[in-house]
N, CA, C and O atoms as CSV, one atom per row, in Angstrom:
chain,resi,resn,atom,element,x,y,z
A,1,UNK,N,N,-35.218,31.948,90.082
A,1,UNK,CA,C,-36.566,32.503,90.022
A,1,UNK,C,C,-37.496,31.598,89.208
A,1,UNK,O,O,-38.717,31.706,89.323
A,2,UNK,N,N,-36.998,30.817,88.489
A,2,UNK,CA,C,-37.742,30.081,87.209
A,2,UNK,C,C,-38.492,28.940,88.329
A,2,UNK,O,O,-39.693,28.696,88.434
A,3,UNK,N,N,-37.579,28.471,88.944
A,3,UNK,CA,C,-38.598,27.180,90.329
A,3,UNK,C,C,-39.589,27.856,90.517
A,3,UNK,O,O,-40.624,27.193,90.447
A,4,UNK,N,N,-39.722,28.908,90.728
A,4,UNK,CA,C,-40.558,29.889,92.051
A,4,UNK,C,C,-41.886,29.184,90.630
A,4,UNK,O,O,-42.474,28.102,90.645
A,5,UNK,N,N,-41.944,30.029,89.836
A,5,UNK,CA,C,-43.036,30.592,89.468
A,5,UNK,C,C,-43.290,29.031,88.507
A,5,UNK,O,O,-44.256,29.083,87.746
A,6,UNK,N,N,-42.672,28.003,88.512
A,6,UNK,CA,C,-43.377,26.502,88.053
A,6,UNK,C,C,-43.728,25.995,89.417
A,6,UNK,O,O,-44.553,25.083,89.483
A,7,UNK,N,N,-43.255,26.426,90.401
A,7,UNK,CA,C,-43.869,25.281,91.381
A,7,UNK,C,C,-45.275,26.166,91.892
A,7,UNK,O,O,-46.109,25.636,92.625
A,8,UNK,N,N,-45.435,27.854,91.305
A,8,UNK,CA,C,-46.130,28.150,91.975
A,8,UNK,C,C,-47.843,28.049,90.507
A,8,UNK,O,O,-49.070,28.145,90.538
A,9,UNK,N,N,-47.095,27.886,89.814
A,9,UNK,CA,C,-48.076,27.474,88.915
A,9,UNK,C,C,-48.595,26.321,88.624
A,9,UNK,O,O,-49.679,26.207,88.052
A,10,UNK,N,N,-47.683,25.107,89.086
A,10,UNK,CA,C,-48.136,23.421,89.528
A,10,UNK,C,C,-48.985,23.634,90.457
A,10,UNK,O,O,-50.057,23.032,90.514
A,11,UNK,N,N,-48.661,24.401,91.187
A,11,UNK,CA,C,-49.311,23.952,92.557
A,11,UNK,C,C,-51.047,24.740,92.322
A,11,UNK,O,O,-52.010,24.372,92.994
A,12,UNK,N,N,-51.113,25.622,91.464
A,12,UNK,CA,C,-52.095,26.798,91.052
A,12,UNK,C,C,-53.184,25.314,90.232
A,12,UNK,O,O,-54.289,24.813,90.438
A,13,UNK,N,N,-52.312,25.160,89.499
A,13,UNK,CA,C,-52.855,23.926,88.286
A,13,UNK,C,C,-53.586,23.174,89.003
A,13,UNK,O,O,-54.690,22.828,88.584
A,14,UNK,N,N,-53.019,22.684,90.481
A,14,UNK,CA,C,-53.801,21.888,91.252
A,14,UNK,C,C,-54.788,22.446,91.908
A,14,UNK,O,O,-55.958,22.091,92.054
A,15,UNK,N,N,-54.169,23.411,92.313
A,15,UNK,CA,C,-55.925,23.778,92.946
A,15,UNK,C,C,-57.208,24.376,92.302
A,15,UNK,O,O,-58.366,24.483,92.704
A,16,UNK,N,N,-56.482,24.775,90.990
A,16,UNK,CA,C,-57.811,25.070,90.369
A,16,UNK,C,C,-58.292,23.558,89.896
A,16,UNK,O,O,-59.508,23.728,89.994
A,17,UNK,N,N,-58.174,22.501,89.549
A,17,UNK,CA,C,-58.407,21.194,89.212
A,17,UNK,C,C,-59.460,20.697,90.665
A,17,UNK,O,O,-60.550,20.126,90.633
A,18,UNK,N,N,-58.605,21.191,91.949
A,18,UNK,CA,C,-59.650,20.579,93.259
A,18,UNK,C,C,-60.412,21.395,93.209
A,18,UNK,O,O,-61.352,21.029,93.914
A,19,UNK,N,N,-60.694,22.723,92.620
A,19,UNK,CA,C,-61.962,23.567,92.843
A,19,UNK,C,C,-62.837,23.322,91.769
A,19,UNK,O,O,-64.014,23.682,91.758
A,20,UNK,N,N,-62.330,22.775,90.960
A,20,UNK,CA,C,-63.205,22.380,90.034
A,20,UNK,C,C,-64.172,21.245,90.387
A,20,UNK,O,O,-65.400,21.163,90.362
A,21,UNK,N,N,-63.265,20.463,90.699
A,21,UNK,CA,C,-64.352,19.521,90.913
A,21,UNK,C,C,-65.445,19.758,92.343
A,21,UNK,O,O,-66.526,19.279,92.684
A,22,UNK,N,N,-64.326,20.935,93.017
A,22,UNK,CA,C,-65.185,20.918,94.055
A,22,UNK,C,C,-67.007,21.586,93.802
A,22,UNK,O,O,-68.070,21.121,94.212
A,23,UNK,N,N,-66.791,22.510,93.176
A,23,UNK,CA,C,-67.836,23.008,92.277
A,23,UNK,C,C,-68.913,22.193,91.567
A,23,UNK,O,O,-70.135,22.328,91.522
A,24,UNK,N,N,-67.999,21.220,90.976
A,24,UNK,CA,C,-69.222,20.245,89.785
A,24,UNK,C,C,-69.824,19.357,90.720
A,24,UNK,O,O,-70.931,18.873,90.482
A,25,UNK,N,N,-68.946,18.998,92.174
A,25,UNK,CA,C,-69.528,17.861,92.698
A,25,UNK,C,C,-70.349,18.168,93.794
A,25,UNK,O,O,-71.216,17.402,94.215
A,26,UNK,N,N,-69.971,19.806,94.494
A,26,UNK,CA,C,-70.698,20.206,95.923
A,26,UNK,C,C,-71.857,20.823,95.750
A,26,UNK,O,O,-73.017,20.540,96.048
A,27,UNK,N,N,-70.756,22.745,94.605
A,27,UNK,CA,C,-71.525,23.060,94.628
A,27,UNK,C,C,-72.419,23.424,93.419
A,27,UNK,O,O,-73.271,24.183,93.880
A,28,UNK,N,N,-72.616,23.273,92.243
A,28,UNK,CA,C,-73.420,22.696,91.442
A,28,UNK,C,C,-74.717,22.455,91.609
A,28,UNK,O,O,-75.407,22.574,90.596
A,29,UNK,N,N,-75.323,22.106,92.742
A,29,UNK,CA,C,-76.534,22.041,93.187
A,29,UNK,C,C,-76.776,23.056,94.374
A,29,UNK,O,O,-77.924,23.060,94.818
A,30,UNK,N,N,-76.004,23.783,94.863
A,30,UNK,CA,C,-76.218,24.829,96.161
A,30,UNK,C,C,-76.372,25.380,95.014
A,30,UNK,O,O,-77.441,24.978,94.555
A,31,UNK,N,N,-75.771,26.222,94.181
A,31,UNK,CA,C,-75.402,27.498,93.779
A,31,UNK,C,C,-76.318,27.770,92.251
A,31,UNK,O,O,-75.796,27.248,91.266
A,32,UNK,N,N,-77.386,28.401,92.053
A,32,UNK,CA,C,-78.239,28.969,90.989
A,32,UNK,C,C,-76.867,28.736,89.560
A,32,UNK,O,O,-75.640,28.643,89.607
A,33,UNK,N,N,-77.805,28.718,88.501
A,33,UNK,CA,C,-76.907,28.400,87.313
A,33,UNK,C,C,-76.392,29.840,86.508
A,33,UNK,O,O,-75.944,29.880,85.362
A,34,UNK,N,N,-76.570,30.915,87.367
A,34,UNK,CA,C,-75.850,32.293,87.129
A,34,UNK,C,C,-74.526,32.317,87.890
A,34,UNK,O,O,-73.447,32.702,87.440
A,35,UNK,N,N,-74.788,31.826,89.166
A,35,UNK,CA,C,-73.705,31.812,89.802
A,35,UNK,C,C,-72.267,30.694,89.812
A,35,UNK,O,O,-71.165,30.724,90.359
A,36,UNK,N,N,-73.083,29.607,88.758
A,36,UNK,CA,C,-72.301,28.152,88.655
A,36,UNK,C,C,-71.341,28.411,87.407
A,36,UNK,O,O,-70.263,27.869,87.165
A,37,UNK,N,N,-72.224,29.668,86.470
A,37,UNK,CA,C,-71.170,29.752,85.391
A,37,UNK,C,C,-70.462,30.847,85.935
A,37,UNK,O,O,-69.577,31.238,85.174
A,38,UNK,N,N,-70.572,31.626,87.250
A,38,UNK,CA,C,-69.711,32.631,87.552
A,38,UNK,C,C,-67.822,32.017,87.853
A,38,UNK,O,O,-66.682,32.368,87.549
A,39,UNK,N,N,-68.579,30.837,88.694
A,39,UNK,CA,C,-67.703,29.392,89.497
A,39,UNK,C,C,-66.995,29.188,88.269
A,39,UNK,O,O,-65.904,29.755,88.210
A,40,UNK,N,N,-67.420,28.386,87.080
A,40,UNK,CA,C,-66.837,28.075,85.917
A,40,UNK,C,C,-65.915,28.983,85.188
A,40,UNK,O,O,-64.965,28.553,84.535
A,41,UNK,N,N,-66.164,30.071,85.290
A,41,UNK,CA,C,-65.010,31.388,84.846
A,41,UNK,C,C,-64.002,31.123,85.831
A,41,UNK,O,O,-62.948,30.625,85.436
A,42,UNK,N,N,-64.138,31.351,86.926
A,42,UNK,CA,C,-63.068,31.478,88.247
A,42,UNK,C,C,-62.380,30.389,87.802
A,42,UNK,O,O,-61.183,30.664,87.729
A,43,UNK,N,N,-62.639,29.200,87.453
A,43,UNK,CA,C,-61.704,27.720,87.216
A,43,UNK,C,C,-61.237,27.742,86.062
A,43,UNK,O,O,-60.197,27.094,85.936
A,44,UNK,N,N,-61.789,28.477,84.761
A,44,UNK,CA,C,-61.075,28.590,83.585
A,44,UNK,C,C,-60.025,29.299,83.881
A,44,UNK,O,O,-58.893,28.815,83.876
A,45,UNK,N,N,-60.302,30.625,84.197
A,45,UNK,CA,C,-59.076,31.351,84.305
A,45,UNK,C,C,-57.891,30.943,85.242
A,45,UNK,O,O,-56.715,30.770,84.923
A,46,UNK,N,N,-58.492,30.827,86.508
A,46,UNK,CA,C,-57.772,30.026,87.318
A,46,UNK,C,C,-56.861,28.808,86.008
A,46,UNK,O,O,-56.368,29.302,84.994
A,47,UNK,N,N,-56.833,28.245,86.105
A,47,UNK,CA,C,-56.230,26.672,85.243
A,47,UNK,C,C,-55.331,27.915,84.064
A,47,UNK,O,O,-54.127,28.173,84.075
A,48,UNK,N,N,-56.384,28.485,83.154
A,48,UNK,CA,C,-55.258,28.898,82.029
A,48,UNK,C,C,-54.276,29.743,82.592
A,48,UNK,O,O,-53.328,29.858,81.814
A,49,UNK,N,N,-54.074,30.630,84.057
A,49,UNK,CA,C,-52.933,31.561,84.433
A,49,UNK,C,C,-52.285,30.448,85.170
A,49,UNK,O,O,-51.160,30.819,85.505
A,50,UNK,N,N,-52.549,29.151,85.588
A,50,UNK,CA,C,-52.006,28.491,86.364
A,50,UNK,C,C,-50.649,28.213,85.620
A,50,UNK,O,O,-49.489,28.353,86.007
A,51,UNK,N,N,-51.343,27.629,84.033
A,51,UNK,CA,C,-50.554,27.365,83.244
A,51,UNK,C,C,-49.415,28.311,82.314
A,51,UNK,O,O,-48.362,28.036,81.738
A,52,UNK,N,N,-50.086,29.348,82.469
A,52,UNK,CA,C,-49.235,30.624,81.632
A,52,UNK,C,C,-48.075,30.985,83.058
A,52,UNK,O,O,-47.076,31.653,82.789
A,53,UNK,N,N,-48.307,30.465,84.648
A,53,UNK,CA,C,-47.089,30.551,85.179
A,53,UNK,C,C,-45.800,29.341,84.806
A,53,UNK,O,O,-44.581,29.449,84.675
A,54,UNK,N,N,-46.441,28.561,84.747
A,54,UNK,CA,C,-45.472,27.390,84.344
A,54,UNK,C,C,-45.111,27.840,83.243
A,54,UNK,O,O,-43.908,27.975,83.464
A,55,UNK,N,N,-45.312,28.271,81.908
A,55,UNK,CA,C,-44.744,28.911,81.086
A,55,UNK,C,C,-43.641,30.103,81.276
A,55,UNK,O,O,-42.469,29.931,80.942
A,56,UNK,N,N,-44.198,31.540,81.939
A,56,UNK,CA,C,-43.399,32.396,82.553
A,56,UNK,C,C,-42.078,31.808,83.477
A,56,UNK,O,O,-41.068,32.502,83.363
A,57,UNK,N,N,-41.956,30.568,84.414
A,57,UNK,CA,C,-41.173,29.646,84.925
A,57,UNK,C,C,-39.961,29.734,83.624
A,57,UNK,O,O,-39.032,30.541,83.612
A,58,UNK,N,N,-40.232,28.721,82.594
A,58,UNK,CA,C,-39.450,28.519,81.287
A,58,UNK,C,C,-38.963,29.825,81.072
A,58,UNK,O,O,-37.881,30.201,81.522
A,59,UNK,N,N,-39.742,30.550,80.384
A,59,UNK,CA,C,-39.292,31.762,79.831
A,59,UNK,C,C,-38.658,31.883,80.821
A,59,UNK,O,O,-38.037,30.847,80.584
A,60,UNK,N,N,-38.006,32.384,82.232
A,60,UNK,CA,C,-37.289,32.970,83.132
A,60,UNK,C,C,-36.100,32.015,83.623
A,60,UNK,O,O,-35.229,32.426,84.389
A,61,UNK,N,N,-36.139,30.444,83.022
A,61,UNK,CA,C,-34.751,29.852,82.863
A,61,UNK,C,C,-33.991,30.612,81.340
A,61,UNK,O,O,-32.848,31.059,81.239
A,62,UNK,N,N,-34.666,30.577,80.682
A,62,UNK,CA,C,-34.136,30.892,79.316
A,62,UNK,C,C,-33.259,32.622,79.359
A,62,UNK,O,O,-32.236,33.120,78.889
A,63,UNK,N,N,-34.711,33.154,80.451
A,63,UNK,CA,C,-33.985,34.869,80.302
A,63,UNK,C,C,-34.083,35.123,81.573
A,63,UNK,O,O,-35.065,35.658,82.088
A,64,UNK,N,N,-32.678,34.614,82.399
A,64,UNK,CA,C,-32.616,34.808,83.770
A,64,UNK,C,C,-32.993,36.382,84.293
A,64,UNK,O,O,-33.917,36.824,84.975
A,65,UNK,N,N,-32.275,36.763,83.890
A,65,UNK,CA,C,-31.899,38.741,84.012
A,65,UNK,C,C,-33.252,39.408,84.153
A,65,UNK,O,O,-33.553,40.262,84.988
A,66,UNK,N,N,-34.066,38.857,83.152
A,66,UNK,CA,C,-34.925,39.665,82.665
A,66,UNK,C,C,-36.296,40.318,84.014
A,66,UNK,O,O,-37.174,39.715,84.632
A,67,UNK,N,N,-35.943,41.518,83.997
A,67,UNK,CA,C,-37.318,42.242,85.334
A,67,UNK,C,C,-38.416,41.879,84.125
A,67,UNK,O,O,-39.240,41.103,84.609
A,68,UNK,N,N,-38.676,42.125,82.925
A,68,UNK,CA,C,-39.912,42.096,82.395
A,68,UNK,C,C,-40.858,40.935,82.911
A,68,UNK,O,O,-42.084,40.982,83.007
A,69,UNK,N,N,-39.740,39.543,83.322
A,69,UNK,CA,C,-40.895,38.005,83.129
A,69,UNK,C,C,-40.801,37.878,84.248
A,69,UNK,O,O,-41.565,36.990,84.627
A,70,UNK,N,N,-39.878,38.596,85.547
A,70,UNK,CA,C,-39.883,38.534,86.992
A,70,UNK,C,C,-41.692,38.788,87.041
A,70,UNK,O,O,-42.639,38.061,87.340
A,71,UNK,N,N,-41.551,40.228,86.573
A,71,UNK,CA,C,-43.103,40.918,87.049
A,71,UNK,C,C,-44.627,40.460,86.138
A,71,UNK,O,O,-45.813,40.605,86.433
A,72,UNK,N,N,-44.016,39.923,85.061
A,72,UNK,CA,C,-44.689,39.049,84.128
A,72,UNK,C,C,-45.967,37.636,84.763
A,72,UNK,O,O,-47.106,37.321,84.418
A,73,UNK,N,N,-44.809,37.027,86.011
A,73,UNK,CA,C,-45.036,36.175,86.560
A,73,UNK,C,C,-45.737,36.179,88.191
A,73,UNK,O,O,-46.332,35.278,88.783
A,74,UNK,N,N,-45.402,37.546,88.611
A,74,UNK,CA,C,-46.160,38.039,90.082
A,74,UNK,C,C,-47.576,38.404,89.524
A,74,UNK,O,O,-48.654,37.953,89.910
A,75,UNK,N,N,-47.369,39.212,88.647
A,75,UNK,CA,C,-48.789,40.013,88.225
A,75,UNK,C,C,-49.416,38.779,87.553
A,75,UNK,O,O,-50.575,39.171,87.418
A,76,UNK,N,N,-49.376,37.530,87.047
A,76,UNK,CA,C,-50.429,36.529,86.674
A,76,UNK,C,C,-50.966,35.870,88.003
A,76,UNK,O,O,-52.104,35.456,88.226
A,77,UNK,N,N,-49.661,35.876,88.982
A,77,UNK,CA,C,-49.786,35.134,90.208
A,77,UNK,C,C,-51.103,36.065,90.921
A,77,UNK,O,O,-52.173,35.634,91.351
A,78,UNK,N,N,-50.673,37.278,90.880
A,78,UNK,CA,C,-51.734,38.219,91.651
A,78,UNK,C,C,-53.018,38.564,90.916
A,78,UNK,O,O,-53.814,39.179,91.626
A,79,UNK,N,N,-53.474,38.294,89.510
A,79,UNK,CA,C,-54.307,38.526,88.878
A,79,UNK,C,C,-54.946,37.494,89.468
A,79,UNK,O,O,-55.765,37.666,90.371
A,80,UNK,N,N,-54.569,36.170,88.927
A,80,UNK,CA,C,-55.550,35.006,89.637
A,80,UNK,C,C,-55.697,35.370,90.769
A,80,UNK,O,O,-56.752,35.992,90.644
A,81,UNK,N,N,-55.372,35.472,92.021
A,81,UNK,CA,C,-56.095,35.243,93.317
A,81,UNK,C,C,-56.865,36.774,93.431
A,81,UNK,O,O,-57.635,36.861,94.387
A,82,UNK,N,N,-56.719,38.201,92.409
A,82,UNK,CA,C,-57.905,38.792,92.573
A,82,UNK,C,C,-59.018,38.226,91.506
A,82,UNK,O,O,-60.179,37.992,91.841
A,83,UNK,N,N,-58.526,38.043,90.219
A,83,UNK,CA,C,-60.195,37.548,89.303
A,83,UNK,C,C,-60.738,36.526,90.090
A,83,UNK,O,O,-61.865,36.574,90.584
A,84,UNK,N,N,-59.785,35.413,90.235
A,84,UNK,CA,C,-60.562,33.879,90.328
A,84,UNK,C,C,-60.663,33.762,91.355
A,84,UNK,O,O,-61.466,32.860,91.591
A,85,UNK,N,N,-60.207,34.270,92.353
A,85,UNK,CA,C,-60.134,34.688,93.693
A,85,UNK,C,C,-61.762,35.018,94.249
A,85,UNK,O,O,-62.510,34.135,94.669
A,86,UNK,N,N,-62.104,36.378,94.161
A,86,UNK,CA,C,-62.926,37.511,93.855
A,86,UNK,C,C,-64.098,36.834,93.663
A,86,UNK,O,O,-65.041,36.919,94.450
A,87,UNK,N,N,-64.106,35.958,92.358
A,87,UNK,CA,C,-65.331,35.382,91.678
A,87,UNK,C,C,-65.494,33.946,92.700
A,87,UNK,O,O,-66.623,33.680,93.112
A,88,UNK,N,N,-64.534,33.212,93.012
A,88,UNK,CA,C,-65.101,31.809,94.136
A,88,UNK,C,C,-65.903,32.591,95.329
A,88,UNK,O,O,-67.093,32.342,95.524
A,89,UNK,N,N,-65.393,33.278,95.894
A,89,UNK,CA,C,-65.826,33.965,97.307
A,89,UNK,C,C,-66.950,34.626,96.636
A,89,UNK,O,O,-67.719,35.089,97.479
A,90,UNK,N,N,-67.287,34.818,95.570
A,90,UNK,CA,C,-68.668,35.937,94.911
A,90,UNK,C,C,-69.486,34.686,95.248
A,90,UNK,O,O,-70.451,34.857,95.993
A,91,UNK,N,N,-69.263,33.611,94.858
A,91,UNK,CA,C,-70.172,33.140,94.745
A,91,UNK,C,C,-70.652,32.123,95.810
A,91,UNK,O,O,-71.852,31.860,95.888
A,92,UNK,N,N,-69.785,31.571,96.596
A,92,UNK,CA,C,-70.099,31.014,97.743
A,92,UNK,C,C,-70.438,31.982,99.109
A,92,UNK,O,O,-70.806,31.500,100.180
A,93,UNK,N,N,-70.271,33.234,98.898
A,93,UNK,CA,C,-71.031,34.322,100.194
A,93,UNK,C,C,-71.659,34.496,99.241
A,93,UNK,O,O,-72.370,33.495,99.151
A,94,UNK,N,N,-71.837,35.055,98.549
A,94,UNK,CA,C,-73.405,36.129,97.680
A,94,UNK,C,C,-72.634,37.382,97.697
A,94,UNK,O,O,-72.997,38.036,96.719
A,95,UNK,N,N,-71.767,37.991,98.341
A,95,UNK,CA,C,-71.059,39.441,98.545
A,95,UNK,C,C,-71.064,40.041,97.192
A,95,UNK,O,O,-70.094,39.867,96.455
A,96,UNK,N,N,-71.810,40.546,96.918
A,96,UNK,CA,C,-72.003,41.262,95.495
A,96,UNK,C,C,-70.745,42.229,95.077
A,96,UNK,O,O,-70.193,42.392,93.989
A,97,UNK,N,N,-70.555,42.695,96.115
A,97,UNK,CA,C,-69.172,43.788,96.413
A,97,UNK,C,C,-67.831,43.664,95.873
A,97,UNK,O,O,-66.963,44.436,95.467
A,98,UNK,N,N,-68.061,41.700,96.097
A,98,UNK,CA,C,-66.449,41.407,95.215
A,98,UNK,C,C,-66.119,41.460,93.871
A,98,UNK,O,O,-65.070,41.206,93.279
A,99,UNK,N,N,-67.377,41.894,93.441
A,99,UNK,CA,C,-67.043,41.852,92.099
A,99,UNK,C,C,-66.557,43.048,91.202
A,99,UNK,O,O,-66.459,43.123,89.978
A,100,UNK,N,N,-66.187,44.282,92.542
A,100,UNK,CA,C,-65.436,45.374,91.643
A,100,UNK,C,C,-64.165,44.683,91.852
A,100,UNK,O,O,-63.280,45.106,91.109
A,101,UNK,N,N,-63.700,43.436,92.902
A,101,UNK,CA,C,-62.044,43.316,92.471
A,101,UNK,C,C,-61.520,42.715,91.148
A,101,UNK,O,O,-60.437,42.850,90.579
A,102,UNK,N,N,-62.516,42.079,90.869
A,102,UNK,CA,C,-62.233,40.914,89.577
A,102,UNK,C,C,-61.844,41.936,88.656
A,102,UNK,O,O,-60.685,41.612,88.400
A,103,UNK,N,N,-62.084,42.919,88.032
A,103,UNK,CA,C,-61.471,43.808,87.023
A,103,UNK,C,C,-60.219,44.067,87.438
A,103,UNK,O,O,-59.390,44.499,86.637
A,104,UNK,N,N,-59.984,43.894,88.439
A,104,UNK,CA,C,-58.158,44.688,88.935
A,104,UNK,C,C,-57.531,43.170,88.684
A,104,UNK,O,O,-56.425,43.160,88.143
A,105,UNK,N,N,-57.816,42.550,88.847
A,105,UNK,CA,C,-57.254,41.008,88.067
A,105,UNK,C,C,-57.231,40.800,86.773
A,105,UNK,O,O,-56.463,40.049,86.170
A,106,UNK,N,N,-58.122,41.504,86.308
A,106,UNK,CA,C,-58.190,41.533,84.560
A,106,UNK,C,C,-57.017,42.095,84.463
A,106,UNK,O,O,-56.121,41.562,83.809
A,107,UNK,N,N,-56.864,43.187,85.064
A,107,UNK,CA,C,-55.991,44.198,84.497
A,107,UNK,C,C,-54.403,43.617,84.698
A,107,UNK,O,O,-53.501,43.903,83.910
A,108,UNK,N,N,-54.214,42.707,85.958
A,108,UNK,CA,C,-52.985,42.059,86.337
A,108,UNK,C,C,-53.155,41.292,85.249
A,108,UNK,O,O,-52.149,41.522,84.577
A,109,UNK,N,N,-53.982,40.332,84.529
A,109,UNK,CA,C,-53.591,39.408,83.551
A,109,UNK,C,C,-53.119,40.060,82.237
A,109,UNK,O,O,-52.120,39.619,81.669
A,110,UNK,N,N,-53.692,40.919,81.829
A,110,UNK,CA,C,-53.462,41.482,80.759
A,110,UNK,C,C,-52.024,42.437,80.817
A,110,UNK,O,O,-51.487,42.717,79.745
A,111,UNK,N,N,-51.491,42.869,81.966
A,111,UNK,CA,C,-50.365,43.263,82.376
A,111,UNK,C,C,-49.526,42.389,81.801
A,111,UNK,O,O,-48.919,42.506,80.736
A,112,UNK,N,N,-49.530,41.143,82.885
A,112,UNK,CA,C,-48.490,40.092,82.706
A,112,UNK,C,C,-48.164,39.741,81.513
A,112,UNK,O,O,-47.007,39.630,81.107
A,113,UNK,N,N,-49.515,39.480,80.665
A,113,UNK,CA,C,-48.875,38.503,79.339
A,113,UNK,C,C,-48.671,39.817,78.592
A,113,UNK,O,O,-48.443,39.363,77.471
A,114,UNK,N,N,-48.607,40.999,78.475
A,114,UNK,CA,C,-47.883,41.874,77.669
A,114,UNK,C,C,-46.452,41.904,77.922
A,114,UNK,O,O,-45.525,41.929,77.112
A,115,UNK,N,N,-46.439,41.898,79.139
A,115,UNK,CA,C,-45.048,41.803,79.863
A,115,UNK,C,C,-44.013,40.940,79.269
A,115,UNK,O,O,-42.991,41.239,78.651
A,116,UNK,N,N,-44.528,39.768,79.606
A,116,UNK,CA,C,-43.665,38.107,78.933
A,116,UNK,C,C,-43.753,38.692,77.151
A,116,UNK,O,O,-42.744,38.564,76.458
A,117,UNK,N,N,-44.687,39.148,76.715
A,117,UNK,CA,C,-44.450,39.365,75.057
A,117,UNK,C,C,-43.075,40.684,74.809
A,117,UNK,O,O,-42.229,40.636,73.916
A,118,UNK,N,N,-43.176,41.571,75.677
A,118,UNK,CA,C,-42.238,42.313,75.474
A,118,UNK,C,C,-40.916,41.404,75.865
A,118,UNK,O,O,-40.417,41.141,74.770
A,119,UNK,N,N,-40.293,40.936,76.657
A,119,UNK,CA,C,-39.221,40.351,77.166
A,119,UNK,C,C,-38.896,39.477,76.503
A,119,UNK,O,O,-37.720,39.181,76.290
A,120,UNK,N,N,-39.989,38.830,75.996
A,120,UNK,CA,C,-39.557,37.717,74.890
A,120,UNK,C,C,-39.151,38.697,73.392
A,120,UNK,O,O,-38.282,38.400,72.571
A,121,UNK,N,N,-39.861,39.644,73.362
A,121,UNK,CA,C,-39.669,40.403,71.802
A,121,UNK,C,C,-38.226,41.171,71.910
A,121,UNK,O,O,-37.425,41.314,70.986
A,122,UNK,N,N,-38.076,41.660,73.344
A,122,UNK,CA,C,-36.431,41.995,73.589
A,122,UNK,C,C,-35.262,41.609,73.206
A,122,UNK,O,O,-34.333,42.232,72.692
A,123,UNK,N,N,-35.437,40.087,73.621
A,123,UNK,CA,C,-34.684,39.063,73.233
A,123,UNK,C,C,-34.440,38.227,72.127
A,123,UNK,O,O,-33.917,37.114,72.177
A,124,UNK,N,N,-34.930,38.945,70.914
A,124,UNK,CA,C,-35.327,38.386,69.545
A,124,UNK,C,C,-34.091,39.377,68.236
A,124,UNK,O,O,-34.160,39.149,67.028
């Protein structure tokens, strides 16, 4: 399970890195400077859960067994593609609408890394 969730957080790492730039270099000038720092959230978060999977990865060589960092690691996976998700598509349609999903992504992030803190505090 530990591959799963580093290759799926390498691969996360990368695409928030190509959306980044895709942003600073495309759209940056399409997109009003309300909506460019909306873009800029979506890529922070994006990049820091990219990286907290590659972490969850580790933690889940270390504590094979463990359901806590299994679900630790879906729910960061699924938080990003609703927050950062939610917020790219907000802002390249205008769909005002997407922005009740981005809170249900909050809520997957803040899930997860409680999750990995309990499993790790289990194991202590």
């Amino acid at each position: 399970m530990f591959r799963i969730f580093v290759a799926i957080g390498s691969l996360s790492a990368m695409l928030a890195v190509g959306l980044g730039a895709f942003g600073a270099h495309v759209l940056k000038d399409r997109l009003s400077a309300p909506m460019v720092e909306v873009y800029q959230t979506a890529v922070l978060y994006h990049l820091v859960h990219a990286v907290g999977l590659v972490l969850v990865g580790l933690v889940a060589h270390l504590l094979p067994d463990s359901g806590p960092v299994r679900w630790a690691g879906w729910l960061l996976a699924t938080g990003t593609l609703l927050f950062s998700g939610s917020l790219y598509l907000l802002t390249v349609t205008g769909i005002r609408g997407l922005g009740a999903i981005t809170p249900l992504g909050g809520i997957a992030f803040l899930a997860g890394w409680a999750l990995l803190a309990i499993a790790v505090l289990r194991e202590a």
